[in-house]
Residue frames as a rotation matrix with the C-alpha (Angstrom) as fourth column:
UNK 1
-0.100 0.030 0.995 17.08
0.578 -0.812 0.083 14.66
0.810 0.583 0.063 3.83
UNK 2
0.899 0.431 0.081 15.61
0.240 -0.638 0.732 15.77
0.367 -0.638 -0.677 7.25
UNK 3
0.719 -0.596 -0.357 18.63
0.541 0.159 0.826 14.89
-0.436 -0.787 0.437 9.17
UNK 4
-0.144 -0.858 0.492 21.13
0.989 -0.136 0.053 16.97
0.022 0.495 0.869 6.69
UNK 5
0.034 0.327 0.944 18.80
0.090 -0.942 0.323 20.09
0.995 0.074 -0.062 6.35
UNK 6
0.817 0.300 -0.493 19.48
0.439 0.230 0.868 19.85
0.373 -0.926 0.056 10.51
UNK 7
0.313 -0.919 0.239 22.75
0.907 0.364 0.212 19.24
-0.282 0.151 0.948 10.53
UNK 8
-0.379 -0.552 0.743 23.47
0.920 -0.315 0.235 22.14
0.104 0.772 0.627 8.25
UNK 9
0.025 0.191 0.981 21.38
0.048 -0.981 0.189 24.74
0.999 0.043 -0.034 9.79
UNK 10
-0.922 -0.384 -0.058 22.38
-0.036 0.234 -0.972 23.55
0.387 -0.893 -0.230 13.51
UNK 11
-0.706 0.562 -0.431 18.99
0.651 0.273 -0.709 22.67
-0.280 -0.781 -0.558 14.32
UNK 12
-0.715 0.554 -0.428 17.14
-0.416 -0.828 -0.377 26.05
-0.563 -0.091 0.822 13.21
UNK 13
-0.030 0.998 -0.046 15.13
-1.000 -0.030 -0.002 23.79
-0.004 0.046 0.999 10.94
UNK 14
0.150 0.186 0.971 13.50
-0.259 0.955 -0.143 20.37
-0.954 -0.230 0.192 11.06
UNK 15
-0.171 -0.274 0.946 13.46
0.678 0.664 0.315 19.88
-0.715 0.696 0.072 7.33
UNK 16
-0.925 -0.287 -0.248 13.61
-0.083 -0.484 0.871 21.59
-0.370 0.827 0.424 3.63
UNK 17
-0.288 0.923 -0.255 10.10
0.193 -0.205 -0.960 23.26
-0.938 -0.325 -0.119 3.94
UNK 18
0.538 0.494 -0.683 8.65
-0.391 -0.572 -0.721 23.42
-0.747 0.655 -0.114 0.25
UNK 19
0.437 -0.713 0.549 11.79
0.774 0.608 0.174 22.17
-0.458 0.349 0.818 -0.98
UNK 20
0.998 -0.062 -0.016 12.49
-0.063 -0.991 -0.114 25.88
-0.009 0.115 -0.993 -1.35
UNK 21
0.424 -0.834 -0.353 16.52
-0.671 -0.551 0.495 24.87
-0.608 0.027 -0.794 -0.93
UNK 22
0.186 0.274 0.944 16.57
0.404 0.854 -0.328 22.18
-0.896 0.442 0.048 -2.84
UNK 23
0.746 0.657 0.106 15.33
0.509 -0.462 -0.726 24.43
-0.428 0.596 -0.679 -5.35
UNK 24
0.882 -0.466 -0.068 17.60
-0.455 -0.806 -0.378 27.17
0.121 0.364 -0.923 -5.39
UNK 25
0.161 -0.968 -0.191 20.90
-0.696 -0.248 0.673 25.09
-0.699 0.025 -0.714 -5.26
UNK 26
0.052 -0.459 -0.887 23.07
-0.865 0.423 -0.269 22.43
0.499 0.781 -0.375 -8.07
UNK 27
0.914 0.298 0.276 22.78
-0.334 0.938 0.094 19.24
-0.230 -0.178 0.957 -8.13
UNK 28
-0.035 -0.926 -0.375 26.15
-0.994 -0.007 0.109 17.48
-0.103 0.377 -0.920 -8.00
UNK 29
0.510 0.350 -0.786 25.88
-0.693 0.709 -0.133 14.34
0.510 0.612 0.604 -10.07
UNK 30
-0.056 -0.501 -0.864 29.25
-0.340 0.823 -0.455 12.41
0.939 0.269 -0.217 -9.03
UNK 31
-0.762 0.129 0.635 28.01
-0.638 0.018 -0.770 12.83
-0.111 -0.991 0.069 -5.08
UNK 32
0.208 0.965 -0.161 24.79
-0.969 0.180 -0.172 11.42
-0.137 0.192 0.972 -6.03
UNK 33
0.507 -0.254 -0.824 26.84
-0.351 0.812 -0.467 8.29
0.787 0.526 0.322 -8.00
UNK 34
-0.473 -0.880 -0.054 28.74
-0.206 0.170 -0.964 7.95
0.857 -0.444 -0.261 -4.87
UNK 35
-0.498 0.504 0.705 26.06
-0.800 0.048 -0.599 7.38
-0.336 -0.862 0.380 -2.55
UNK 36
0.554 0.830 0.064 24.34
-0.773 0.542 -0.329 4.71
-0.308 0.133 0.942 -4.69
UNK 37
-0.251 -0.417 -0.873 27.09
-0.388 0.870 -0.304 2.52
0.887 0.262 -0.381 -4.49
UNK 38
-0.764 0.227 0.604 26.02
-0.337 0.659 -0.673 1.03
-0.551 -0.717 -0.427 -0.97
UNK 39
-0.999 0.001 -0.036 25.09
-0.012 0.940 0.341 -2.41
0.034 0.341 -0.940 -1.62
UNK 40
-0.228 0.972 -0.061 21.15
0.343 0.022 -0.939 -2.02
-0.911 -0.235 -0.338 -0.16
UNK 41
0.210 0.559 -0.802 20.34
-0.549 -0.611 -0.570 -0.65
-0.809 0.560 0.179 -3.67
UNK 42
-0.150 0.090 -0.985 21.11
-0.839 0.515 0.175 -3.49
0.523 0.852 -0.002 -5.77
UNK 43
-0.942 0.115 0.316 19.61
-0.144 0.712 -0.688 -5.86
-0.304 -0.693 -0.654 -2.87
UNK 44
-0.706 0.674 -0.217 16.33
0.403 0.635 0.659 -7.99
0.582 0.377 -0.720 -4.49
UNK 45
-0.616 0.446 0.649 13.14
-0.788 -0.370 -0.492 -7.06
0.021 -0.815 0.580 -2.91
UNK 46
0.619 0.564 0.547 11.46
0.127 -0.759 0.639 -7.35
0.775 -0.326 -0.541 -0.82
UNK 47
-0.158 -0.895 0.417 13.28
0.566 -0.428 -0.704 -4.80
0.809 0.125 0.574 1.41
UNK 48
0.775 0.505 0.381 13.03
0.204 -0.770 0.604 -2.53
0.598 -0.391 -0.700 3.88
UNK 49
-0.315 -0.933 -0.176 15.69
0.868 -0.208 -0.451 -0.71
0.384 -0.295 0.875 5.54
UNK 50
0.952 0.225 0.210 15.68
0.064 -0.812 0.580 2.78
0.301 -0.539 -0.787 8.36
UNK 51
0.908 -0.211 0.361 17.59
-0.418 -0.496 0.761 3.57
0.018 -0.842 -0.539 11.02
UNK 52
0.717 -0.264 0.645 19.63
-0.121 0.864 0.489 0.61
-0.687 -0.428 0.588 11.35
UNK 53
0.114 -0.752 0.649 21.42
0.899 0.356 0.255 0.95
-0.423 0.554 0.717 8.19
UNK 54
0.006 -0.087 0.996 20.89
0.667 -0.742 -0.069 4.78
0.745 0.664 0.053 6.85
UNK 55
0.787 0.348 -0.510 21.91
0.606 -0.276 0.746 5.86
0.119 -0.896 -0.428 10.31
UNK 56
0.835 -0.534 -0.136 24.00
-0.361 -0.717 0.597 8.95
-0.416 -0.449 -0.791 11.86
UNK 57
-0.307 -0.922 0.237 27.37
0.084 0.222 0.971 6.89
-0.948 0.318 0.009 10.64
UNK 58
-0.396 -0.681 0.616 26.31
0.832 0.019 0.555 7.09
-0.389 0.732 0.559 7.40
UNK 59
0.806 0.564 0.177 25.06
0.588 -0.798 -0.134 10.58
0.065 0.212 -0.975 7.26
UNK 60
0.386 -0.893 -0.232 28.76
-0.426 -0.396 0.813 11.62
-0.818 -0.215 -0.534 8.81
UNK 61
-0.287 -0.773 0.567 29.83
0.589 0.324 0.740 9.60
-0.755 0.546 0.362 5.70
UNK 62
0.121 0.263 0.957 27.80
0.993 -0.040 -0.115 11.26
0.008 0.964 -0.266 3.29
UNK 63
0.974 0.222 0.050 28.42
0.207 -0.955 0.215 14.57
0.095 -0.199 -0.975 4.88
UNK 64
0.128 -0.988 -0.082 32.43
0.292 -0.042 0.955 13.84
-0.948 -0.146 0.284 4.64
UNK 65
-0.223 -0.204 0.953 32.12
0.869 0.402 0.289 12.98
-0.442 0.893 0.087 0.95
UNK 66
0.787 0.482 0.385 30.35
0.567 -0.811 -0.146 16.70
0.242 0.333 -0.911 0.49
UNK 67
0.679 -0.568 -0.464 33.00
-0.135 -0.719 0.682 18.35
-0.721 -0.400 -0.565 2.12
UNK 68
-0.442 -0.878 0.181 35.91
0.083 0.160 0.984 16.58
-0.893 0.450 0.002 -0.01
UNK 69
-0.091 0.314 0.945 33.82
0.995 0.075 0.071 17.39
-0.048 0.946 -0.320 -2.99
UNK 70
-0.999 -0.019 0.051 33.58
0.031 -0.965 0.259 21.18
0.044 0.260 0.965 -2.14
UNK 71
-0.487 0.669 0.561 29.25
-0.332 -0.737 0.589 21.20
0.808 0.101 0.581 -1.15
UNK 72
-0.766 0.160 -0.623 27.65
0.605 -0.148 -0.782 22.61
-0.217 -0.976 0.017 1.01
UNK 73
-0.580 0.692 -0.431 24.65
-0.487 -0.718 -0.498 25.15
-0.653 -0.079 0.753 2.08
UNK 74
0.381 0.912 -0.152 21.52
-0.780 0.229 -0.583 24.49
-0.497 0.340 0.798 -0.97
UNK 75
0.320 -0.183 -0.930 23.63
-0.807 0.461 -0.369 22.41
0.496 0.868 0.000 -3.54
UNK 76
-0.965 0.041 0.257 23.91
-0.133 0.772 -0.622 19.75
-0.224 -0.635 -0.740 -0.51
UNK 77
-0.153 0.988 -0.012 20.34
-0.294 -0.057 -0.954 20.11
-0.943 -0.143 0.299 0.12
UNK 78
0.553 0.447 -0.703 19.51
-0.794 0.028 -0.608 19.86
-0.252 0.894 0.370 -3.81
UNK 79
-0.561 -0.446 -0.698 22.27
-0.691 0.716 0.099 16.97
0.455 0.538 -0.710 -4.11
UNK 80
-0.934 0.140 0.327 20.86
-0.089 0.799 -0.595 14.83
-0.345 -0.585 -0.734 -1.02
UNK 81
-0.099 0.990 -0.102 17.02
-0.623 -0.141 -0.769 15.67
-0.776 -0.012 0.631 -2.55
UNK 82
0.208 0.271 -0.940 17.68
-0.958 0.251 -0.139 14.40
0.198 0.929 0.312 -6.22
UNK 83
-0.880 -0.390 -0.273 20.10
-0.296 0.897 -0.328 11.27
0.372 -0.208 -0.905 -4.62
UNK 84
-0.457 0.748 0.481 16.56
-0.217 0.431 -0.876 10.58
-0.863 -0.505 -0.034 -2.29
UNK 85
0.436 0.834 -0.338 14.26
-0.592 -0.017 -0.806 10.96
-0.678 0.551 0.487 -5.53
UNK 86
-0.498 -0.570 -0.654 17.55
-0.767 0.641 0.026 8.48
0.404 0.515 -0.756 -7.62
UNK 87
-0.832 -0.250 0.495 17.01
-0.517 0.675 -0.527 5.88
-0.202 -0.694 -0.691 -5.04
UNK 88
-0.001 0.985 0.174 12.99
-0.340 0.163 -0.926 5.58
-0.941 -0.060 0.334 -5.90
UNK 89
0.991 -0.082 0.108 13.33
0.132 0.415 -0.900 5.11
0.029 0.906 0.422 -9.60
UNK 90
-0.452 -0.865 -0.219 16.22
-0.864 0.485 -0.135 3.30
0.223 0.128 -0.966 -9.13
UNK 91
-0.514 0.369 0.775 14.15
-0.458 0.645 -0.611 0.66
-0.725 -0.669 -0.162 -7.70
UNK 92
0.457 0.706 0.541 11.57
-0.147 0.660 -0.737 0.66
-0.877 0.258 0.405 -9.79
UNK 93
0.436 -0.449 -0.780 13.91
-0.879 -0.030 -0.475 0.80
0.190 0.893 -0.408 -13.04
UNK 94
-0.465 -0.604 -0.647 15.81
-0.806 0.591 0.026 -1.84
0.367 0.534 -0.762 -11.87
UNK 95
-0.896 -0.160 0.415 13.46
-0.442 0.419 -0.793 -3.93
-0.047 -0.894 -0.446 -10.50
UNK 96
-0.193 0.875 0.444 10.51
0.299 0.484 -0.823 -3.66
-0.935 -0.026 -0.355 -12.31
UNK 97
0.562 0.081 -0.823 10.79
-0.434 -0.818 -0.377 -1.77
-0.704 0.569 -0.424 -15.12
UNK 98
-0.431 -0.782 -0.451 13.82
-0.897 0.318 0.306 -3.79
-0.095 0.536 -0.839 -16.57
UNK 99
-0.897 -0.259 0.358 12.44
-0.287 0.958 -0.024 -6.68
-0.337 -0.125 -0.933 -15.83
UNK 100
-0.881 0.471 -0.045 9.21
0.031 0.152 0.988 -6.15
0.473 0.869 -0.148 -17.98
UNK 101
0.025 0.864 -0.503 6.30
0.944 -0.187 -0.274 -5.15
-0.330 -0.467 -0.820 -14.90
UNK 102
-0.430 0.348 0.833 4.41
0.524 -0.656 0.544 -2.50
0.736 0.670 0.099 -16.24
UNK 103
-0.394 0.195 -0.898 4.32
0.763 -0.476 -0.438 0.78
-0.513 -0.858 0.039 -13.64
UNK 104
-0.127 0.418 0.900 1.98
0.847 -0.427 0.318 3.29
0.517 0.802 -0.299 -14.75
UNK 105
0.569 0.191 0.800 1.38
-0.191 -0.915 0.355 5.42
0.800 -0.355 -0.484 -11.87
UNK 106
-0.739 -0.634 -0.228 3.86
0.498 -0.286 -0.819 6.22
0.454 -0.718 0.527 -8.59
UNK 107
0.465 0.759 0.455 2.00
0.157 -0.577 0.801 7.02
0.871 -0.301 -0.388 -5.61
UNK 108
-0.596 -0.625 0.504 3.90
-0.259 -0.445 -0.858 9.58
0.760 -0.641 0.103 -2.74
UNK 109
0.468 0.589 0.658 3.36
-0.139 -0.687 0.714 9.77
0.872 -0.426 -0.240 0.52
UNK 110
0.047 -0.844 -0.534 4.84
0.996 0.077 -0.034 10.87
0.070 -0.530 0.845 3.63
UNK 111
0.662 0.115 -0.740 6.39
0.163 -0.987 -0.008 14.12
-0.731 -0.115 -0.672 4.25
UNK 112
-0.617 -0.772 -0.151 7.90
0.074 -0.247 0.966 14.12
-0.783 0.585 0.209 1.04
UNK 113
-0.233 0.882 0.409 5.02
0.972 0.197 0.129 14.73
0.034 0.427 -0.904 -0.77
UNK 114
0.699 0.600 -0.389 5.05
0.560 -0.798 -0.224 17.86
-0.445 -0.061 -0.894 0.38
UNK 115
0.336 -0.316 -0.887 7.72
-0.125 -0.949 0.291 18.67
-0.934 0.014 -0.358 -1.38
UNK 116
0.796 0.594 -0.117 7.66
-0.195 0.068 -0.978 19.79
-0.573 0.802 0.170 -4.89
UNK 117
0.226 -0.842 -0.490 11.78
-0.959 -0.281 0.041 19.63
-0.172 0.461 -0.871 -5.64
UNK 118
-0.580 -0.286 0.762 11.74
-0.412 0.911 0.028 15.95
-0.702 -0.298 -0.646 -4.40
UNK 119
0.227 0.791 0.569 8.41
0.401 0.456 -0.794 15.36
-0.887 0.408 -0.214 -7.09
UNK 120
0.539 -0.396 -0.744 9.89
-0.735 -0.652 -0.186 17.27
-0.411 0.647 -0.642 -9.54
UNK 121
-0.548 -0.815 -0.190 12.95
-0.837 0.528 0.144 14.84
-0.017 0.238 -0.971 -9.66
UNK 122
-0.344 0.635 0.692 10.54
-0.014 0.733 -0.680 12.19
-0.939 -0.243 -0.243 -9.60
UNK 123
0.873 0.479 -0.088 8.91
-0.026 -0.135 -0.991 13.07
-0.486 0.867 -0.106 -12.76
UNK 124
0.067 -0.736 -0.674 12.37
-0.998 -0.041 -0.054 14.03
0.012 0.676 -0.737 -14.37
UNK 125
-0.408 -0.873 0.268 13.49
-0.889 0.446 0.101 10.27
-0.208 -0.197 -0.958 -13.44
UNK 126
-0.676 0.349 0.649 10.41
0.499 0.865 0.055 8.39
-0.542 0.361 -0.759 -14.24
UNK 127
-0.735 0.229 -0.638 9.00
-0.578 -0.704 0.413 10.34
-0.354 0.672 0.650 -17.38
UNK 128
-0.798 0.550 -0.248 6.96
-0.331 -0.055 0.942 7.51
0.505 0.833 0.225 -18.29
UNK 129
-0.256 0.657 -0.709 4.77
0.883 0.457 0.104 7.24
0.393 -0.600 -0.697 -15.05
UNK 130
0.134 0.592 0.794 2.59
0.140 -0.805 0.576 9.34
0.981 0.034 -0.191 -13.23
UNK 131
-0.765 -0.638 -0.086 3.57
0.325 -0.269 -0.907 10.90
0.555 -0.722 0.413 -10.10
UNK 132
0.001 0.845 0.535 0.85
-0.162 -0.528 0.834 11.29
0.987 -0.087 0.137 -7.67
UNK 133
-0.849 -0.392 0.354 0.75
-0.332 -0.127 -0.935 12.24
0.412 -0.911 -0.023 -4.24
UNK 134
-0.536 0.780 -0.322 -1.82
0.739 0.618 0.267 10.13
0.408 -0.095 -0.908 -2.07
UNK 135
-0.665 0.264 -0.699 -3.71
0.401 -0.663 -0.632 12.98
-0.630 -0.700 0.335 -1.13
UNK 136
-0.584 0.526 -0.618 -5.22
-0.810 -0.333 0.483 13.68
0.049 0.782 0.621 -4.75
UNK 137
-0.321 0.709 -0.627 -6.67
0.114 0.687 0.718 9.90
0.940 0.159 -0.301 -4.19
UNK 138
0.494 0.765 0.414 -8.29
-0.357 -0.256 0.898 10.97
0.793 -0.592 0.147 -1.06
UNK 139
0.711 -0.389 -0.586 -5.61
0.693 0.529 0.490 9.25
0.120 -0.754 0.646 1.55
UNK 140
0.803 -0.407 0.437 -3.86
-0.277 -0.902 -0.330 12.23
0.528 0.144 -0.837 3.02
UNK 141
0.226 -0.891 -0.394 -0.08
0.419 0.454 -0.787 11.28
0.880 0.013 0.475 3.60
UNK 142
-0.556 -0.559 0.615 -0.18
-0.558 -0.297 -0.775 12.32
0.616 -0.774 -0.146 7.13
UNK 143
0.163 0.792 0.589 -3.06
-0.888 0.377 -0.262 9.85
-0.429 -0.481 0.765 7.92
UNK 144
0.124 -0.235 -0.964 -1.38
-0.779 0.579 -0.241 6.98
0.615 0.781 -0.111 5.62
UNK 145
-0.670 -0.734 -0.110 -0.23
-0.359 0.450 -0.818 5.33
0.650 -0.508 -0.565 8.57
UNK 146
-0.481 0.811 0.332 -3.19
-0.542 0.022 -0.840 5.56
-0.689 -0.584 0.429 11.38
UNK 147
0.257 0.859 -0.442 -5.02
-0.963 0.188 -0.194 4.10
-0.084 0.476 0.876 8.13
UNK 148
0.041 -0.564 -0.825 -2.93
-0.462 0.721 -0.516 1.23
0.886 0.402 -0.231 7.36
UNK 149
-0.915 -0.343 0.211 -2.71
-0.330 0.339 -0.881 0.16
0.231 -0.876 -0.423 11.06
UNK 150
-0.177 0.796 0.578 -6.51
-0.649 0.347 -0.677 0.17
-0.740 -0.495 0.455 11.52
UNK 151
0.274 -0.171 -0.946 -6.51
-0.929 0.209 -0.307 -1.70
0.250 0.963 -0.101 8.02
UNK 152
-0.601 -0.725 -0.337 -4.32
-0.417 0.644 -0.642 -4.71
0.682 -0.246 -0.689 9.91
UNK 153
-0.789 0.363 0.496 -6.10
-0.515 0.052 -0.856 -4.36
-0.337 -0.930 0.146 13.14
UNK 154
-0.037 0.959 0.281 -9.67
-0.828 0.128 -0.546 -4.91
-0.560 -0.252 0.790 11.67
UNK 155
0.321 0.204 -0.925 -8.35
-0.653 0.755 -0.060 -7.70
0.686 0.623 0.376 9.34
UNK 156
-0.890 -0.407 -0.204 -6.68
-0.106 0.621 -0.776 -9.53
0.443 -0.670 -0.596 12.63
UNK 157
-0.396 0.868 0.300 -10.07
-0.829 -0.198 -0.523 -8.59
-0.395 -0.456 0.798 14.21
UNK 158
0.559 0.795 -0.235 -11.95
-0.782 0.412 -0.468 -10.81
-0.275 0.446 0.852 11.63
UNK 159
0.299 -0.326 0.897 -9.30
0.228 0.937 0.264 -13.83
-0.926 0.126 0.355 11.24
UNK 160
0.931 -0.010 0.365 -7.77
0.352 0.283 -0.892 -12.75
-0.095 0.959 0.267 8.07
UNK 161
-0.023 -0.998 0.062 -4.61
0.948 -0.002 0.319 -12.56
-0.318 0.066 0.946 6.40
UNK 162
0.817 0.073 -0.572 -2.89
0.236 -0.947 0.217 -8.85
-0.526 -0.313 -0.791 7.02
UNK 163
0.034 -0.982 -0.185 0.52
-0.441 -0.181 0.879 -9.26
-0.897 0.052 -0.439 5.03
UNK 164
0.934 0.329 -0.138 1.31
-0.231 0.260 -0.938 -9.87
-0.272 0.908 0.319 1.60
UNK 165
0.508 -0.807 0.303 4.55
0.593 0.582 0.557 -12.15
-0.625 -0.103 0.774 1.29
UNK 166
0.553 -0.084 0.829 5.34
0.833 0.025 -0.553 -10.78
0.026 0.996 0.084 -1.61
UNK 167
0.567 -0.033 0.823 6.10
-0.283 -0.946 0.157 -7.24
0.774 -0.322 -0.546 0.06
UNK 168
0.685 -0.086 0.723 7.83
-0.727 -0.135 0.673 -8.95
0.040 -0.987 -0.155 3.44
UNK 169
0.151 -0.979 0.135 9.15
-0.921 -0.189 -0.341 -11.45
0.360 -0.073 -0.930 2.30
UNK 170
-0.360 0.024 0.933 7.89
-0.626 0.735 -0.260 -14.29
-0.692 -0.678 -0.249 4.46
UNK 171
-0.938 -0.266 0.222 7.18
-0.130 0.865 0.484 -18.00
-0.321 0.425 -0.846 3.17
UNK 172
-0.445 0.895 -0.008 3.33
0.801 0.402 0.443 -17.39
0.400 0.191 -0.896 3.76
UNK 173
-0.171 0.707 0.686 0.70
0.053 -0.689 0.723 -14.88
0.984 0.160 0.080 4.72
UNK 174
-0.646 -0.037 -0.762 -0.06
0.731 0.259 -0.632 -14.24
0.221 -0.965 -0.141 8.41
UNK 175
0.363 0.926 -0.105 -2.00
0.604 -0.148 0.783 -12.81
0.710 -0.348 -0.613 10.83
UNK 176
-0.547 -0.560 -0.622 -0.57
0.709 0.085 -0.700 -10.32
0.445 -0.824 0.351 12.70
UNK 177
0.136 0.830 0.542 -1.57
-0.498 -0.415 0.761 -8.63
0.856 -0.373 0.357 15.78
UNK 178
-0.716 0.033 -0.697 -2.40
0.604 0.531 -0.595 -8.93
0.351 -0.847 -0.400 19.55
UNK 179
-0.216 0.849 0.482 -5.14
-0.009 -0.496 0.868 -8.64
0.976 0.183 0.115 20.85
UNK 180
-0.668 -0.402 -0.626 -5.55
0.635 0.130 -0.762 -7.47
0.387 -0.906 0.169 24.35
UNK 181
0.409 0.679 0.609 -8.93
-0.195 -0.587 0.786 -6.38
0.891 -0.440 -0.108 26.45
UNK 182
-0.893 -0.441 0.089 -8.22
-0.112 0.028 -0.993 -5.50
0.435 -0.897 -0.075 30.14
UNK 183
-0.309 0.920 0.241 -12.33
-0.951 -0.303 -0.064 -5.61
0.014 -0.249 0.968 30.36
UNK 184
-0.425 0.671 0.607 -14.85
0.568 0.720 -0.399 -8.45
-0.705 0.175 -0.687 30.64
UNK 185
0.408 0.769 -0.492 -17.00
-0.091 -0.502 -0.860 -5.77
-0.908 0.396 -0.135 28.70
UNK 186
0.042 -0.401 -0.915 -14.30
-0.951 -0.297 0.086 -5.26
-0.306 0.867 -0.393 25.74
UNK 187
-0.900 -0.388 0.202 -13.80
-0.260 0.846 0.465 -9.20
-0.351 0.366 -0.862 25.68
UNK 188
-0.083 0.902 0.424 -17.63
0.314 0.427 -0.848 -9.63
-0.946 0.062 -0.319 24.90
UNK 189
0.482 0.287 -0.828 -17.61
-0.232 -0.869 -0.436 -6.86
-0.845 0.403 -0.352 22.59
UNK 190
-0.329 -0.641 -0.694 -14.87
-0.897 -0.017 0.441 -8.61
-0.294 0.767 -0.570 20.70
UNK 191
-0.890 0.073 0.450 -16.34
0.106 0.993 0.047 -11.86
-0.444 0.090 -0.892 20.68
UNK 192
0.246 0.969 -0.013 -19.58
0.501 -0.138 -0.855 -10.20
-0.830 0.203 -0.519 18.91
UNK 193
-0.015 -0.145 -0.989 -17.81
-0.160 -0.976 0.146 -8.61
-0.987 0.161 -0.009 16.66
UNK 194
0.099 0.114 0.989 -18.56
0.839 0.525 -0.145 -9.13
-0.535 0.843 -0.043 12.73
């Protein structure tokens, strides 16, 4: 979403503040259906996917496919917002939902959280779950991250498993982490530590 709402205003902003264009433009359905044929969306989790595969080539593709469809300006913005908020419950619909796991609540966070067009579609697409942004449960979605890391850290600290196969993927739980003191003082300190 950031990287279109760039794109499309040459730089003047960073992203689609409020979801304020979003808002005000049309959602074009068969752009949307065209973007959820790439294959990562009917790939099994566990998943995880960035740069590497939702990168600059295919932003020039999805920004070709707007052009030969005739949008541009908000009703991009409002197509690429609902296609982001498809993609989420798509998952869990076909993934858990079909397959009989009971999801009761959806929990945002990120900088999409802060916006209300992207949570909006959210709610339209999974009517029978509760949207909630991790900030109403006390974990504000710019600090999600710094938390989770110290999370890891102090379970590597104490010898315990940090990872949850299930989510990664791997054969077994692990430990991950490195630990590194450049001190005699910090190595004591860690060796006391409980």
């Amino acid at each position: 979403m950031d990287t279109i709402i760039q794109r499309l205003t040459e730089g003047k902003l960073a992203y689609d503040k409020n979801g304020e264009m979003a808002a005000k433009g049309k959602v074009h359905q068969p752009l949307v259906e065209k973007w959820m044929n790439h294959p990562y969306f009917n790939q099994k989790p566990p998943k995880s996917t960035g740069r590497e595969l939702f990168n600059q080539s295919f932003i020039d593709q999805m920004w070709e496919m707007a052009i030969a469809h005739k949008v541009t300006g908000d009703d991009l913005v409002a197509t690429v917002t609902a296609w982001t908020a498809y993609t989420i419950s798509h998952a869990y619909n076909t993934f858990f939902i079909q397959e009989g796991k009971q999801i009761d609540e959806v929990i945002i966070c990120g900088g999409g959280s802060y916006n209300p067009t992207l949570l909006e579609h959210l709610n339209n697409y999974l009517p029978d779950q509760e949207i909630l942004v991790s900030d109403e449960l006390g974990i504000p979605s710019d600090q999600k991250e710094a938390i989770a890391f110290a999370i890891f850290g102090y379970n590597c600290l104490i010898g315990q498993y940090n990872t949850i196969s299930s989510a990664t993927g791997a054969k077994h739980p692990v430990i991950m982490g490195k630990i590194s003191c450049t001190q005699p003082d910090a190595y004591k300190k860690l060796l006391s530590f409980e």
